[in-house]
N, C-alpha and C positions, 0 to 999 in steps of 0.2 A: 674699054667701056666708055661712051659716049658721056658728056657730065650731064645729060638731062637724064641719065639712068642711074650715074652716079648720088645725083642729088634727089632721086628718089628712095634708092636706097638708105641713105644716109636718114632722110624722112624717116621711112618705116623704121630703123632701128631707133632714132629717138622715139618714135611712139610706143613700142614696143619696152623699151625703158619707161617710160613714164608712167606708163599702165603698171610694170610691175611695181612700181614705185608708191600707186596711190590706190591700189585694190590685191586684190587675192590674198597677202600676207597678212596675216591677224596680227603676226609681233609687229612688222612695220608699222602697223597705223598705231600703235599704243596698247593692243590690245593682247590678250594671255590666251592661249587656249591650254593651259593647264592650270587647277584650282587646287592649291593644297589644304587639306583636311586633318582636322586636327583632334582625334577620338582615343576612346579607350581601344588596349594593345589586348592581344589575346583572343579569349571566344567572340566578343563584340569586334573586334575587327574584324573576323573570319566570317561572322555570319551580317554582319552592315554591309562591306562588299560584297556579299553574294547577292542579297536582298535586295541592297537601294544603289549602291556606287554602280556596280556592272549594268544594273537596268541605266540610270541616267546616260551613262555611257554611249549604249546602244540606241538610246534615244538622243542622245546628242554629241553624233561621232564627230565633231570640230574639235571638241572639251575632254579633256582626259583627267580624272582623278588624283593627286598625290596624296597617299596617308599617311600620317606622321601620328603614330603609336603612343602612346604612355601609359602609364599604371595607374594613377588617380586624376583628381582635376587637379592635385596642390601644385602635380609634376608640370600639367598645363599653361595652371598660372604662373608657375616662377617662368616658363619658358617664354611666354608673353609680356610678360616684363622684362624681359634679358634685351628682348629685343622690341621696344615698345618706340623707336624711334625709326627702326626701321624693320618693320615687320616682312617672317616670312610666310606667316599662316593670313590665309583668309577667314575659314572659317574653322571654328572650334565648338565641339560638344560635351560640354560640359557639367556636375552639377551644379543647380540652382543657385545654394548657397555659398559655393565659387563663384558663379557666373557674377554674383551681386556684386563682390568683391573686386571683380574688372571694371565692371560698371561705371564703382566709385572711385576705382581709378584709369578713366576715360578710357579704356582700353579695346571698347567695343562701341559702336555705332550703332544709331537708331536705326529701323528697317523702315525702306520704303514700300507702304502698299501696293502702290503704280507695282511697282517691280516683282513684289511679291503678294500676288493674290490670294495664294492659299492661308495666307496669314489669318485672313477673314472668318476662316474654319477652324480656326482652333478652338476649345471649349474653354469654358471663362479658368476656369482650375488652371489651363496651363499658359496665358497670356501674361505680357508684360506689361502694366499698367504705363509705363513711362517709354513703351515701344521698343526697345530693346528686346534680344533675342528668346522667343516664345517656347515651350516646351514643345521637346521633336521625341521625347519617350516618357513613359508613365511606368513604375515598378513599385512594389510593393514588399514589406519586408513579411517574412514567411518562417513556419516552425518547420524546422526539421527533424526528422529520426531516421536509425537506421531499420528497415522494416525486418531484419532477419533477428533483431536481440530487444526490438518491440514491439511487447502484445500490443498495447493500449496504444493508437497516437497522442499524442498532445492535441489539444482542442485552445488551447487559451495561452497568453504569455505566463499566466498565473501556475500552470501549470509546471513550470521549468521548479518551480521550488520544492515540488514531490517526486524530483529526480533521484536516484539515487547519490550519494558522492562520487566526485571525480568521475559524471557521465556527460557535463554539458560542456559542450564550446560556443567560447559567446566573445565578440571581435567588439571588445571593450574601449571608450571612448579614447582618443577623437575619432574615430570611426564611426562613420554614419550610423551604422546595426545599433552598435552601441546607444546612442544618444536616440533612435527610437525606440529601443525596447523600456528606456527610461519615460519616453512620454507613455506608453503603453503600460508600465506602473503606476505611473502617474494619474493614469484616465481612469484604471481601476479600482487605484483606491479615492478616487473623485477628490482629487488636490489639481490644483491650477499650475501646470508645471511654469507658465510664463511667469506666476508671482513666487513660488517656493520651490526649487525642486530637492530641496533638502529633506524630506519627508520617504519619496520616494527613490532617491541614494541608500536613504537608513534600508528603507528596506530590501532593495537589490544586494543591498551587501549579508544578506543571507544564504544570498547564494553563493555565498566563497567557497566553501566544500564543495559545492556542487560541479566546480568549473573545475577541468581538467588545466583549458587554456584558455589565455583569454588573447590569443594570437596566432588561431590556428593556420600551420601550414601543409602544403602549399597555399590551402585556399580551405573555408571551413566546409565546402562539400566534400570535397574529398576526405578529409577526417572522419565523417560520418559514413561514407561510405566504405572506407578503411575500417569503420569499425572502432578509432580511436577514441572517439564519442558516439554518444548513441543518441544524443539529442543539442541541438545547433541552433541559431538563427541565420538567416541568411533573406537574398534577395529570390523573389519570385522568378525573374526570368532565367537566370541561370540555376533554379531549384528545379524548376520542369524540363529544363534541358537536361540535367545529370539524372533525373528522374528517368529519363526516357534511357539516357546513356549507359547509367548503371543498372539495365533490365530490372529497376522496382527499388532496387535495393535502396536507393534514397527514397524516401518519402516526406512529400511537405503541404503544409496544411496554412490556407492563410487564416489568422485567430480572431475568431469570432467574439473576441473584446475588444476588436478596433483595429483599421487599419492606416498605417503610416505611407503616405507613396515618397520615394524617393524622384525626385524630378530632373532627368538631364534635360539642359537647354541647347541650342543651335543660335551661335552667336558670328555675329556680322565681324571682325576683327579691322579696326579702325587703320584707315591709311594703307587697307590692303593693297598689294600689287595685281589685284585682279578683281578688283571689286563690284562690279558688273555681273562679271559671273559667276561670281561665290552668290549672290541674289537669285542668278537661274539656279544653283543646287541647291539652297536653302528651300525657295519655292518648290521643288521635287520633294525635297523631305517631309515636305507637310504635303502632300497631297496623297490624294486616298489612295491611289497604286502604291506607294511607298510604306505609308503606315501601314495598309494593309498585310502586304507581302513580308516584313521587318516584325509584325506582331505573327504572323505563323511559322517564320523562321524562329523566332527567339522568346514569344512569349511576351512582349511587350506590350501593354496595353495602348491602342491608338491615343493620339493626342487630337484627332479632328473629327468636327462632329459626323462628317459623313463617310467615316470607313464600317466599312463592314466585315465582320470575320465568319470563318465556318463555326458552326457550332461546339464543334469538338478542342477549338481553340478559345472561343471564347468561356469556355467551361474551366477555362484554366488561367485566366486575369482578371485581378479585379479591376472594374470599368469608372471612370472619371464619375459617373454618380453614384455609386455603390454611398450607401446610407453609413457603413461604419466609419468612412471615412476622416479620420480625427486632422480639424484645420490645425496648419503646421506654417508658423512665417518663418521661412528659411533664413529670408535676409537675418530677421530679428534672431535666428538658432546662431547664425555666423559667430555671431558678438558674443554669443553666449555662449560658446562651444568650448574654450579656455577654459571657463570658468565649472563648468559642468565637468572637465576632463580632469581636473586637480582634485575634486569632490569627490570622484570616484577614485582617484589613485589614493587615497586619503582613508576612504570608509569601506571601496568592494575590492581593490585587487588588493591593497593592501590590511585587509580586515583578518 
């Protein structure tokens, strides 16, 4: 080889290096194309990836999903504080009155508009006043029965105290269920749960007989539809799913003395390792294919002003302006959730 063909050669291969060097590879330049996710483990896993992770996917085949499972938000938080100096999650979905909790200990970033537009669409009920991660699902807590050993449904939370004994399962405090069905005594009997909720404790602890358990397992639909109770509270979206799954035999009613939503959020995880792109999935979560799709899979009521459901779906959530709607400051429940949980181990389980 002649050295005027050698030193051509030699050319092309350094450009040929250099290129690879300073394009095509996403990890090279700093960049991820995998976003770990950080959600509830079980039916919400099953049906979030079918609904919103798999579409994103497909719509942004460079980015691949990592899900990282848990059983509540507490199991979340501790694991975000485990590793809070050097995080592996991006994003985490969380509830509200957790998410607050990270919050106030820096453990989540304010969201950027620029980045995420659909933020714009959320409705005021599920925003973060301080810009922080906005509501990405809307649930509601709901009466159950079993329909095959009840005539009468339940119509009201009031209702649970003309049950017979040992026929209710009710997932007693710290448990989210729990601490609503207390504001929902509360509203009933017109007491101000923020200033006393000692009034409506007295009175829930009349239903000690009534409660078979107050820690139904596996889970309190299945109890009911086991037949081991015949009357539950529980969360709407997984109420209409085992509704459908137990051909009838659950049935749930959301109570028309008021309703409590439970609010999971979509939070930015601070000093993420992929932070860029945890912004493009957050921004997917809130946009109307997502809500949309995630609320006829699962029952979830949209969080954005402009999704639209079938009819037949929305006939089965209650929607961000529904009038029963009883206001609830999570942050302010956070603090007070200790306190409301020793009150009842004191007066209902222990009554």
């Amino acid at each position: 080889m002649s050295f005027n063909k050698l030193a051509t050669a030699v050319t092309a291969i350094g450009a040929l290096v250099a290129l690879s060097a300073c394009g095509g590879s996403s990890e090279s330049d700093g960049a991820s194309s995998e976003i770990t996710v950080m959600g509830y483990a079980a039916l919400f896993e099953d049906q979030y990836k079918a609904a919103v992770i798999e579409k994103f996917e497909e719509e942004h085949p460079d980015l691949s999903i990592n899900y990282i499972p848990a059983q509540n938000s507490a199991e979340m938080l501790g694991k975000l504080r485990s590793e809070a100096s050097n995080p592996s999650i991006d994003v985490a979905i969380l509830d509200t009155s957790v998410a607050s909790t990270g919050i106030s200990e820096s453990l989540f970033e304010k969201l950027d508009e620029e980045k995420i537009p659909n933020l714009a669409n959320v409705v005021e009920l599920g925003r973060n006043a301080d810009g922080y991660g906005p509501a990405v699902t809307f649930d509601n807590l709901t009466l159950l029965y079993n329909t095959e050993n009840v005539d009468t449904p339940p119509k009201e939370t009031t209702d649970l105290f003309d049950a017979p004994d040992d026929s209710v399962a009710i997932p007693a405090p710290p448990d989210i269920q729990g601490l609503a069905l207390t504001i929902l005594t509360a509203e009933s009997m017109g007491v101000d749960f923020e200033q006393d909720v000692t009034p409506a404790v007295e009175e829930l602890s009349k239903l000690t007989p009534k409660v078979t358990t107050w820690e139904p397992q596996p889970d309190v639909y299945q109890n009911v539809i086991s037949g081991q109770s015949d009357y539950a509270i529980g969360w709407n979206a997984r109420s209409q799913f085992y509704a459908d799954d137990s051909d009838g035999v659950l049935g749930t009613v959301a109570p028309e003395n008021g309703v409590v939503f439970q609010i999971n959020t979509i939070n930015a995880v601070k000093d993420s390792p992929a932070a860029d792109q945890a912004s493009e999935f957050i921004d997917y979560a809130l946009s109307k294919e997502a809500q949309e799709a995630f609320a006829q899979q699962l029952f979830y009521a949209p969080t954005v002003e402009n999704a639209e459901i079938p009819q037949d779906v929305s006939d089965r959530v209650v929607k961000a302006d529904d009038p029963r709607i009883v206001d609830v400051d999570w942050t302010w429940m956070a603090d007070e959730r200790d306190g409301w949980t020793d009150q009842w181990r004191r007066q209902v389980i222990g009554g």
